[in-house]
C-alpha positions as CSV (number, residue, x, y, z in Angstrom):
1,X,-45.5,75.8,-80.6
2,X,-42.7,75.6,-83.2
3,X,-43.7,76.6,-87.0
4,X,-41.8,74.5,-89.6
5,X,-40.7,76.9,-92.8
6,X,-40.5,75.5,-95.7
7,X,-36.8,76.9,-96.6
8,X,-35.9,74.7,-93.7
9,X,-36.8,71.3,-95.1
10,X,-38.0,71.5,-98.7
11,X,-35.5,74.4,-100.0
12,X,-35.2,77.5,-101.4
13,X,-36.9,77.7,-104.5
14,X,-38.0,73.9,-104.3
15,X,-41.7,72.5,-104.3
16,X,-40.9,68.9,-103.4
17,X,-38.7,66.7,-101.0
18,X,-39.1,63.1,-100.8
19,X,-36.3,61.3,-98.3
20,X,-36.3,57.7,-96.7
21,X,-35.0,58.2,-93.1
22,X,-34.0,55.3,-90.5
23,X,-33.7,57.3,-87.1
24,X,-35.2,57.7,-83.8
25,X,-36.4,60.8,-82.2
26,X,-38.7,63.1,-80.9
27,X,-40.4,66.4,-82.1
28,X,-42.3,68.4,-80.0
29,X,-45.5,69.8,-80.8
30,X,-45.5,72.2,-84.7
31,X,-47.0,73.0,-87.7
32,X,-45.5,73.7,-91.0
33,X,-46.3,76.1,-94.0
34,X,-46.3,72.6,-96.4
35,X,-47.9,69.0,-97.0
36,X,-46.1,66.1,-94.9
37,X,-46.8,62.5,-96.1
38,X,-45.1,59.8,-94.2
39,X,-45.0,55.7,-94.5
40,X,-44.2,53.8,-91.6
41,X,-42.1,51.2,-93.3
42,X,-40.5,49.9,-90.2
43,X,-40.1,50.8,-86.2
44,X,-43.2,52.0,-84.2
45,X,-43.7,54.9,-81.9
46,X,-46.5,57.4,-81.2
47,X,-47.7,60.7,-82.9
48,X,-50.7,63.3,-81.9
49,X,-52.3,65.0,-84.2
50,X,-54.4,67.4,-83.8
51,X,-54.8,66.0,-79.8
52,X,-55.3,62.4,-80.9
53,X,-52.5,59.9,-80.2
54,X,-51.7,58.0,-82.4
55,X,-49.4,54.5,-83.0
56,X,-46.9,55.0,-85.5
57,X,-46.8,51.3,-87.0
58,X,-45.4,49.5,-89.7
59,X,-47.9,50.1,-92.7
60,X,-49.3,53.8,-90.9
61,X,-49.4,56.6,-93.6
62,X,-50.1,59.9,-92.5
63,X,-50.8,63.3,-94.2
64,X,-50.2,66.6,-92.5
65,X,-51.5,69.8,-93.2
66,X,-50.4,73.3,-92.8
67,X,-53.5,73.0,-90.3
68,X,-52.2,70.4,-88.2
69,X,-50.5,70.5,-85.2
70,X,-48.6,67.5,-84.0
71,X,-45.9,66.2,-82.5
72,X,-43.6,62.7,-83.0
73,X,-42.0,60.3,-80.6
74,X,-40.5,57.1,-82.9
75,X,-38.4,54.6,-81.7
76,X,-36.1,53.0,-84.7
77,X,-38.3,53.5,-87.5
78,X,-37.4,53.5,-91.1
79,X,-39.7,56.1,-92.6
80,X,-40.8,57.3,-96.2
81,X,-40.9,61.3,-96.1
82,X,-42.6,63.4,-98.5
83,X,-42.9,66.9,-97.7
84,X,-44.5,69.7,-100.6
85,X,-46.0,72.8,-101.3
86,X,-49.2,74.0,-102.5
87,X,-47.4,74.6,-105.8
88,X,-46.5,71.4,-106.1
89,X,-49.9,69.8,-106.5
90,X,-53.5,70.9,-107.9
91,X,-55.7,72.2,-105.4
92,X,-58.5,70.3,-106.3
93,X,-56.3,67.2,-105.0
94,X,-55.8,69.0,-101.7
95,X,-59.0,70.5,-100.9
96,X,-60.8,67.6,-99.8
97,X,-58.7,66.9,-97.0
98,X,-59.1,70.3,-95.8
């Protein structure tokens, strides 16, 4: 399984990263040491998470842990991509999805 670091996509020094992507593409199964939140705004495909599949629609938001494991197939989706660390954000706004 392939662990995401945060220098990768967020940045040295960085706490936040918000994109809007139109692609298609597949991950395979990871984890990463920060929050994901994506918005389907377009395309469809499938995610798991966690061992669940699940459709990646137009209107599907999902947040991602450091705890969770997933992988991505999409097919020609435009997608809202907000990636952060636990610096970033209060903990009390974190903790109860965890």
């Amino acid at each position: 399984m392939i662990k995401f670091q945060k220098e990768q996509y967020i940045g040295c020094g960085e706490y936040i990263r918000a994109s809007k992507k139109h692609q298609s593409y597949d991950t395979p199964m990871h984890f990463h040491e920060f929050y994901e939140l994506e918005f389907i705004l377009s395309g469809n495909g499938k995610t798991v998470l966690n061992g669940e599949e699940l459709d990646y629609d137009e209107g599907a938001l999902f947040f991602m842990t450091p705890l969770d494991c997933h992988s991505v197939n999409i097919k020609d989706a435009e997608i809202f991509n907000v990636m952060f660390t636990e610096q970033f954000i209060d903990r009390k706004y974190i903790d109860p999805f965890l």
